[in-house]
C-alpha positions, 0 to 999 in steps of 0.5 A: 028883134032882128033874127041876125042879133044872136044870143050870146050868153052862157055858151061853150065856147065864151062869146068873143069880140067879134060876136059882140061887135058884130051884133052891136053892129046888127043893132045899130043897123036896125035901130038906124035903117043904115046898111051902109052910113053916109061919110057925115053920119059914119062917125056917130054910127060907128061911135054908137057902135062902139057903145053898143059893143062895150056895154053888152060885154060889162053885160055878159061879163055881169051876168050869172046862172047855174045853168049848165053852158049850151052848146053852139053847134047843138044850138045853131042846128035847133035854130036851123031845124025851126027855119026849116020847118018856118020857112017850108010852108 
């Protein structure tokens, strides 16, 4: 999975639009090999996109659990903290 697609479900704050577009966007660039589209591909890409980005909210929006909600920053300092210990080998 690409490391820049971050889960986004059951958190505290609820995800917004611009998370999931984002990582629909991230999505899309792993599964193309396009940073940047060219002029005659950017409106499938885009359109994709779009897709991507509407099917992961029905998706969220769907999803249940009794999980209790997690936290962002105790989970972005977790995710740093396994970097740290990655990448200091």
């Amino acid at each position: 999975m690409c490391r820049n697609i971050k889960t986004l479900f059951n958190f505290e704050p609820p995800v917004t639009q611009d998370e999931i577009r984002a990582a629909s966007l991230q999505f899309v660039r792993k599964i193309t090999g396009f940073n940047k589209p060219s002029q005659a591909n950017e409106a499938v890409f885009l359109a994709a996109v779009d897709e991507v980005a509407a099917t992961s909210t029905r998706l969220l929006d769907s999803l249940a659990t009794s999980a209790p909600p997690k936290n962002r920053e105790e989970e972005a300092a977790k995710a740093k903290a396994r970097a740290a210990v990655r990448f200091s080998a």
